[in-house]
Backbone as a ProteinNet text record, in pm:
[ID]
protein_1_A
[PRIMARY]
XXXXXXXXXXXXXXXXXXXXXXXXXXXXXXXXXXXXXXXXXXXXXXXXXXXXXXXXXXXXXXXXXXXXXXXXXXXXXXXXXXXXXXXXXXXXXXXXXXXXXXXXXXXXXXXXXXXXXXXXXXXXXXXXXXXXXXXXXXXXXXXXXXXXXXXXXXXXXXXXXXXXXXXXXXXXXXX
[TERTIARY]
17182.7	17138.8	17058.2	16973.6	16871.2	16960.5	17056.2	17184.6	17251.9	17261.9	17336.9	17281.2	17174.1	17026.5	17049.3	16994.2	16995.1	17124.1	17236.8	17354.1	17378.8	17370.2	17377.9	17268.9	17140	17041.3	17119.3	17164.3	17199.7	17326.1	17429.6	17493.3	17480.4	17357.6	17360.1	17287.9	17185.1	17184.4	17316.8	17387.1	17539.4	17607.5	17583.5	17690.9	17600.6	17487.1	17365.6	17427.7	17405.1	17492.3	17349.9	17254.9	17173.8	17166.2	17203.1	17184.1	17321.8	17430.6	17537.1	17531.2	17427.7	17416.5	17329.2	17225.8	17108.6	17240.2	17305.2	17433.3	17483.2	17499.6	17606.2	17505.9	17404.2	17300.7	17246.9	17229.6	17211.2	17331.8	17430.6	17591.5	17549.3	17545.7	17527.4	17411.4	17308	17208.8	17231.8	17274.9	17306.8	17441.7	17520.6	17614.3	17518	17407	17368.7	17314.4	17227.3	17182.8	17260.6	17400.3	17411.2	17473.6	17509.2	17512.2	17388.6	17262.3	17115.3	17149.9	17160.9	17127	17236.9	17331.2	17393.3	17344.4	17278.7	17138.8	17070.7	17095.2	16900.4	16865.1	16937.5	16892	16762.4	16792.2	16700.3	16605.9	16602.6	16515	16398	16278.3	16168.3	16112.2	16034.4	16039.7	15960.3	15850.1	15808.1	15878.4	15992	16060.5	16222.6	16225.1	16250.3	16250	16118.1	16081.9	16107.8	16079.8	16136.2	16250.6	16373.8	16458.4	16552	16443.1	16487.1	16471.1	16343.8	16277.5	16375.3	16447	16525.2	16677.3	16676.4	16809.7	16809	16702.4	16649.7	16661.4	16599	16578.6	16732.5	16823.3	16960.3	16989.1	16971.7	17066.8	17006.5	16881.2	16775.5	16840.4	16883	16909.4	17042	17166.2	17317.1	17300.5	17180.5	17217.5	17182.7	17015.6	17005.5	17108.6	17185	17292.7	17392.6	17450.1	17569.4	17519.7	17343.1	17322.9	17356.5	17315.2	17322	17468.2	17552.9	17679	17742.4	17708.6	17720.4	17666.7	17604.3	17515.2	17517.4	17561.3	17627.4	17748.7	17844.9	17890.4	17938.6	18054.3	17995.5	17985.4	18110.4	18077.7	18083.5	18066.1	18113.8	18264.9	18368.1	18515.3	18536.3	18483.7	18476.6	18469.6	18337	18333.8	18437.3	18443.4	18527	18696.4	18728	18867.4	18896.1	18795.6	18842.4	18830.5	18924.6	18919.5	18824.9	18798.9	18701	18551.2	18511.8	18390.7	18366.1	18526.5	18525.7	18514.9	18532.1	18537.5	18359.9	18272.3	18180	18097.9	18102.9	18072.4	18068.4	18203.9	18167.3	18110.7	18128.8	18069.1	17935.8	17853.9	17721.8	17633.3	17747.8	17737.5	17728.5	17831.9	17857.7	17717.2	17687.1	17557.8	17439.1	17410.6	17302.5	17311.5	17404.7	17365	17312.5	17229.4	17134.1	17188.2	17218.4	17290.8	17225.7	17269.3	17196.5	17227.4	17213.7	17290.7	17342.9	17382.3	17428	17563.5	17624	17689.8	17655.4	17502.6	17405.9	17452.3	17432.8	17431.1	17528.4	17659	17805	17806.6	17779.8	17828.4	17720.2	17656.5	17534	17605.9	17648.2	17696.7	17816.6	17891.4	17995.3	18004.6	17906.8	17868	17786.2	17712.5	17669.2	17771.8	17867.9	17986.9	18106.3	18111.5	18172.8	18152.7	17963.3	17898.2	17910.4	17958.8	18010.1	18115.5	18245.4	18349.1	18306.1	18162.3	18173.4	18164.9	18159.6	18190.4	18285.8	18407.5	18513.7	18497.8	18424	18447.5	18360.5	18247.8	18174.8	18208.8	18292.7	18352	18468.8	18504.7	18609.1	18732.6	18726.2	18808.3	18939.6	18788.3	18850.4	18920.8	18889.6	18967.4	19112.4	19078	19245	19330	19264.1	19365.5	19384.4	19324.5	19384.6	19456.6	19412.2	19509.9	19637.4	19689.9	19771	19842.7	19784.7	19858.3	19884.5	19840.2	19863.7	19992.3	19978.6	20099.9	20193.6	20238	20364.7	20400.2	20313	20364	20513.5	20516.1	20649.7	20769.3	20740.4	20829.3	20883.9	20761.4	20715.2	20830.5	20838	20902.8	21064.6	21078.5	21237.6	21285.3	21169.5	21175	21218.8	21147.7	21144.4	21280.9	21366	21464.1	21567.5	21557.4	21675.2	21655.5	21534.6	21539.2	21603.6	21566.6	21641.4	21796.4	21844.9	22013.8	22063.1	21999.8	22063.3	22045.4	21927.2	21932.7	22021.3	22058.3	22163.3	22308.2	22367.6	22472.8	22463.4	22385.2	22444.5	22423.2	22349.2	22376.8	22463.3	22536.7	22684.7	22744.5	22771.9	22862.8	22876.2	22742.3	22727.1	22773.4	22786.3	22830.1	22998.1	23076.5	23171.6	23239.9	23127.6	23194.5	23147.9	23083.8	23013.2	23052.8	23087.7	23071	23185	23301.5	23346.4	23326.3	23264.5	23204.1	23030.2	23000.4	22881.7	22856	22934.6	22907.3	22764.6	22738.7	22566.7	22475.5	22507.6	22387.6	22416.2	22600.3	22633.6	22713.7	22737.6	22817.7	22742.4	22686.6	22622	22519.4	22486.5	22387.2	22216.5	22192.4	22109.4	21999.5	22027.1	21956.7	21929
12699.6	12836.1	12888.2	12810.8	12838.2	12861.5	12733.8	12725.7	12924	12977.3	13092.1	13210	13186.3	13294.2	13281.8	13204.2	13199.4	13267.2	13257.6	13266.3	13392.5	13441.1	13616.9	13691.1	13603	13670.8	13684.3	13595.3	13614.6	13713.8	13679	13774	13954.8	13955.6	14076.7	14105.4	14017.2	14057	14092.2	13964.2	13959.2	14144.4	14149.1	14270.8	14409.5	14399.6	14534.9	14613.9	14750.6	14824.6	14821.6	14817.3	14751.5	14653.2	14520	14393.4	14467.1	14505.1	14505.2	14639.3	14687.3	14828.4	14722.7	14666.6	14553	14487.3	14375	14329.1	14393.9	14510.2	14563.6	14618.2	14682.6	14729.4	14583.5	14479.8	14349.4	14330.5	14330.6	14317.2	14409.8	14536.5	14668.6	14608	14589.4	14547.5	14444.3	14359.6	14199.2	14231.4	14343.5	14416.3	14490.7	14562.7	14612.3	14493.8	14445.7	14297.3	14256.3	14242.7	14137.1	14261.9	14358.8	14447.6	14478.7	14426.1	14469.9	14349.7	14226.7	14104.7	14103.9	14124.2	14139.1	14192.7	14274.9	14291.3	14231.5	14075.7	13988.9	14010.2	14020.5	14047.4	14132.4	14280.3	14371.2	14380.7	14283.7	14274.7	14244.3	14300.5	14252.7	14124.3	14001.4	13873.3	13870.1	14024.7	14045.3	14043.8	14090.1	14165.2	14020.1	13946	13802.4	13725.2	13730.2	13665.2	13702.9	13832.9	13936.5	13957.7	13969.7	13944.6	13807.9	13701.9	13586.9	13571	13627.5	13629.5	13687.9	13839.7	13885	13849.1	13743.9	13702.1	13602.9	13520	13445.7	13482	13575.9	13650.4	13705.2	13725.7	13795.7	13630.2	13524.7	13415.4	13356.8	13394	13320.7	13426.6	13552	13669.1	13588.8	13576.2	13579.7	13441.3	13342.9	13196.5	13195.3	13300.4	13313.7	13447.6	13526.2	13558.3	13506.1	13416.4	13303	13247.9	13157.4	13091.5	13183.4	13317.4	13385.3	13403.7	13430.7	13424.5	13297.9	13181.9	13069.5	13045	13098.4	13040.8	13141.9	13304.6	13333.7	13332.4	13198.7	13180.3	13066.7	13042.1	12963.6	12795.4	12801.8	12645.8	12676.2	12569	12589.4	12573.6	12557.8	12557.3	12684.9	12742.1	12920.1	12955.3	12925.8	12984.4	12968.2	12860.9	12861.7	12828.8	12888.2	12967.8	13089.9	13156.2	13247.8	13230.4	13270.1	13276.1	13331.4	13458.5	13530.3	13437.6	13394	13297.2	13193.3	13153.5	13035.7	13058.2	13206.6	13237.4	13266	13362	13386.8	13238.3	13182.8	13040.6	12966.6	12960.3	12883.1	12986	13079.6	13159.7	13106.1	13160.9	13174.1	12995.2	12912.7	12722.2	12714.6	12798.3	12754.7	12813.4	12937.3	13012.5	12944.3	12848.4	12745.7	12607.2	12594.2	12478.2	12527.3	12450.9	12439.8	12432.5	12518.7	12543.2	12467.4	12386.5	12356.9	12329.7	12304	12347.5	12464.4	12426.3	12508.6	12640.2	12572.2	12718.8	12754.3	12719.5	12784.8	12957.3	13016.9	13134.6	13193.4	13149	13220.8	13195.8	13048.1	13018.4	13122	13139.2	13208.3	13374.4	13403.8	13561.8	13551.7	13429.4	13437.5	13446	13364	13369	13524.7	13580	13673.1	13812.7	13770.4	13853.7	13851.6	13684.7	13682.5	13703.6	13683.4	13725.4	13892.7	13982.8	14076.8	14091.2	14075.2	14032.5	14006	14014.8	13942.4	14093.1	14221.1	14346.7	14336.9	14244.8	14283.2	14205.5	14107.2	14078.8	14153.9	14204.2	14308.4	14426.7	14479.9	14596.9	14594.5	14650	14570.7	14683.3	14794.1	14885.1	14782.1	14741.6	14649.1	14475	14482.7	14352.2	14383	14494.8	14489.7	14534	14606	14645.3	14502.3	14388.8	14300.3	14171.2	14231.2	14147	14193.3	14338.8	14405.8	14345.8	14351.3	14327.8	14176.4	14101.9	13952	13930	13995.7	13991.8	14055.8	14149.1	14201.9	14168.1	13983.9	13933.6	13936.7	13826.6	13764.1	13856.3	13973.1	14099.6	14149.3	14166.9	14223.9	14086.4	13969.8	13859.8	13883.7	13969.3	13966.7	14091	14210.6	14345.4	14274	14178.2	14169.6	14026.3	13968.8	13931.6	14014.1	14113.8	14197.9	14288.7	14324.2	14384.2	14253.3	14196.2	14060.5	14052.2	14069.2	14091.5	14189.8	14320.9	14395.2	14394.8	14401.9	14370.5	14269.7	14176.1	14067.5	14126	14219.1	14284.9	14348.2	14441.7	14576.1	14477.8	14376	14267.6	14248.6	14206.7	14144.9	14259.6	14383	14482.9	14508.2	14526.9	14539.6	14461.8	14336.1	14256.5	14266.3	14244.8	14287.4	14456.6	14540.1	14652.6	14696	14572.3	14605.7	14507	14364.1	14285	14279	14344.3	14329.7	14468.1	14570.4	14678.5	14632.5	14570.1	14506.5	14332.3	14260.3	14095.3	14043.2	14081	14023.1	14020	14207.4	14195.1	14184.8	14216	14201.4	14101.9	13990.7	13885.7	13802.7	13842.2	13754.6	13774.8	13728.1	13813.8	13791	13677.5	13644.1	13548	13478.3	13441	13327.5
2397.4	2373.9	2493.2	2568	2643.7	2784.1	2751	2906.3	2885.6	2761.4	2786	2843.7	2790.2	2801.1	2906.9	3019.9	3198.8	3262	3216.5	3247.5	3218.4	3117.3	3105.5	3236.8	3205	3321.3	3462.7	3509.9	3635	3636.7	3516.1	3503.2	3516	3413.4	3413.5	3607.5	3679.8	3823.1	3892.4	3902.9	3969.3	3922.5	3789	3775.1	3782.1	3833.1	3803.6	3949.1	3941.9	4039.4	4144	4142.6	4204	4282.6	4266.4	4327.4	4392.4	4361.8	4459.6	4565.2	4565.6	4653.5	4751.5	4722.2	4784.9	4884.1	4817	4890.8	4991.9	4959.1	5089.5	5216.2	5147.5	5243.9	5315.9	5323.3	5349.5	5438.7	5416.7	5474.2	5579.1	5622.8	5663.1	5757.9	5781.5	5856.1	5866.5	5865.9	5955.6	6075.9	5989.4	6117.6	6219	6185.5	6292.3	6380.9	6299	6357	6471.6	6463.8	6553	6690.6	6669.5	6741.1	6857.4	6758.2	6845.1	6916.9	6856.2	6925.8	7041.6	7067.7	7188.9	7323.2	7285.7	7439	7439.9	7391	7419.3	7605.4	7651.6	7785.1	7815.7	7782.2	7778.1	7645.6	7523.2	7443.9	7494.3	7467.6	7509.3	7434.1	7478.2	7430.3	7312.4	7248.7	7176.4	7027.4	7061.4	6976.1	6931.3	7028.9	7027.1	6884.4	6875.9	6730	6608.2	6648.9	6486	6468.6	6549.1	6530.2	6446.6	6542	6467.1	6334.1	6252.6	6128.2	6030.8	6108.5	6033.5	5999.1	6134.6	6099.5	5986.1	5993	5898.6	5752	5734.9	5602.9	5571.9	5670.2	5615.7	5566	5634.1	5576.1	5442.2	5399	5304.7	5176.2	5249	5099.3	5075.4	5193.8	5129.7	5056.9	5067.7	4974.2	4873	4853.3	4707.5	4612.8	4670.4	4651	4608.5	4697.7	4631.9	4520.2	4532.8	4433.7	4280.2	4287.2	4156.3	4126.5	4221.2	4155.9	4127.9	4189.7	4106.5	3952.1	3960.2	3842.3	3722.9	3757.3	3677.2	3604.7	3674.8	3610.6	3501.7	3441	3336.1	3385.1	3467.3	3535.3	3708.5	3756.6	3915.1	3947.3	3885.4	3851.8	3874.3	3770.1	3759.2	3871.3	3936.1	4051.8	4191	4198.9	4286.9	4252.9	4185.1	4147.8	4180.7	4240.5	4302.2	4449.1	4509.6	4661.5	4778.7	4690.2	4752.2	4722.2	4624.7	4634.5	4711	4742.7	4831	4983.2	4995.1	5120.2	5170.9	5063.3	5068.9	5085.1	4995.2	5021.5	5171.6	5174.9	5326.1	5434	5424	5515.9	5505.6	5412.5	5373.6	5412.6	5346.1	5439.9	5544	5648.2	5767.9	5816.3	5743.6	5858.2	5831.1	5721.4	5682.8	5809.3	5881.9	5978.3	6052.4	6094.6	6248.9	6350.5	6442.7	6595.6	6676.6	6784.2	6919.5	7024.3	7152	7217.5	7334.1	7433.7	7508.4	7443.8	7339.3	7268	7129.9	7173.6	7034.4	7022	7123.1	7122.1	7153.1	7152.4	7125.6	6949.3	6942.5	6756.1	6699.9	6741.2	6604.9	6644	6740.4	6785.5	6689.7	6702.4	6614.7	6443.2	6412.9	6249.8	6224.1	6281.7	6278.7	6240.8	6313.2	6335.1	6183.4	6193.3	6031.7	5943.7	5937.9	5829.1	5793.2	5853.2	5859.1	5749.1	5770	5679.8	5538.9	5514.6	5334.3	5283.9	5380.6	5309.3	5218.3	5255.3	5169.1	5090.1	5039.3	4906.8	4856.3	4859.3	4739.4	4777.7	4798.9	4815.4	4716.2	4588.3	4524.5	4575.1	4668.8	4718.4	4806.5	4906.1	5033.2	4988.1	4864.9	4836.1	4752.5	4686.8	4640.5	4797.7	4870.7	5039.1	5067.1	5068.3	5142.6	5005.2	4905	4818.9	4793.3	4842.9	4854.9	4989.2	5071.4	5237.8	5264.7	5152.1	5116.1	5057.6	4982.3	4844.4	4966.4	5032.7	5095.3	5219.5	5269.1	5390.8	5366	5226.1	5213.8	5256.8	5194.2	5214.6	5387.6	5425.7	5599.5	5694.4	5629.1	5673.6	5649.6	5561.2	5485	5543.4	5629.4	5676.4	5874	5912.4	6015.6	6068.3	5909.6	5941.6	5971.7	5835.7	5817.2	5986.8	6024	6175.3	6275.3	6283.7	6364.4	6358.1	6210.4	6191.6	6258.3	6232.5	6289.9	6412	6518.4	6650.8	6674.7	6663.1	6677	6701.7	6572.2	6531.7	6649.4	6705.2	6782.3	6914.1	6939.8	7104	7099.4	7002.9	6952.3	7025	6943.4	6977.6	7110.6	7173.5	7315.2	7411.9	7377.7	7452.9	7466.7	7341.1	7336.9	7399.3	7413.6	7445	7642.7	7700.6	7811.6	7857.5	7816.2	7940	8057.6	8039.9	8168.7	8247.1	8193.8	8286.9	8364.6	8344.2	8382.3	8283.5	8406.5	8299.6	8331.4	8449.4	8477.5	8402.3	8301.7	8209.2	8091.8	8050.6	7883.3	7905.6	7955	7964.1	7841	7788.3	7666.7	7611.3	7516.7	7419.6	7485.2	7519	7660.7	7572	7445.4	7360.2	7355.6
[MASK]
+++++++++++++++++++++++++++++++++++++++++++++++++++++++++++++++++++++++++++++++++++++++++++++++++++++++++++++++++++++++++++++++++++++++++++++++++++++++++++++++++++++++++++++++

């Protein structure tokens, strides 16, 4: 009983139009974020630290984030049955390791950058567009044979109707 009580709580966070406006505005400033951080050159060394704090604080929000949508739901199965959790997930993992290193500061430019991308999973606009453009590879594959046949067909023709007026270049299909 007490296990359901907790579980609605986070629920009702996870689904409050609130926590998901918080989310995106969070999403939204870690994009500017890494936009600022690309001039560390001309950053002043003051301003160095606070940056770091805030990058900090973007990665401390997206884990207790994940944690609530884990935990709102009913098992961790749940949760990661969906794709999009699994994606948010490792994102949100990968940006929890400790960088070091001479390509500290390409990988962290780079996670910074991916961490970007979790727009589309709380965006539920931008996830049916790419669960849409998922679903119609198979298709785009059956669009770009049937284009392949016919380019084939009219080399064919061409060849047959050109190569002894020019064999150098229609003496064969050149494939």
């Amino acid at each position: 009983m007490a296990g359901t009580k907790i579980v609605n709580a986070f629920l009702k966070i996870r689904n409050s139009k609130f926590f998901n406006t918080l989310v995106i505005s969070v999403i939204i400033a870690s994009a500017l974020y890494a936009g600022v951080s690309s001039y560390n050159e001309i950053i002043p060394a003051d301003y160095v630290f606070l940056l770091q704090v805030f990058d900090y604080s973007i990665t401390i929000f997206f884990t207790i984030e994940i944690l609530i949508r884990i935990f709102a739901e009913r098992s961790l199965v749940n949760f990661f049955k969906d794709g999009w959790n699994v994606f948010d997930f490792l994102i949100v993992s990968i940006s929890l390791i400790p960088i070091g290193g001479a390509e500290s500061v390409f990988v962290a430019r780079l996670l910074r950058i991916v961490r970007i991308l979790r727009i589309i999973t709380v965006v539920p606009a931008f996830r049916h567009i790419i669960d849409s453009l998922i679903k119609t590879i198979p298709r785009v594959g059956f669009i770009a044979l049937l284009m392949f046949i016919f380019i084939y067909v009219w080399g064919a023709l061409g060849t047959l109707f050109f190569d002894e007026v020019d064999p150098e270049h229609w003496g064969n299909i050149g494939v």
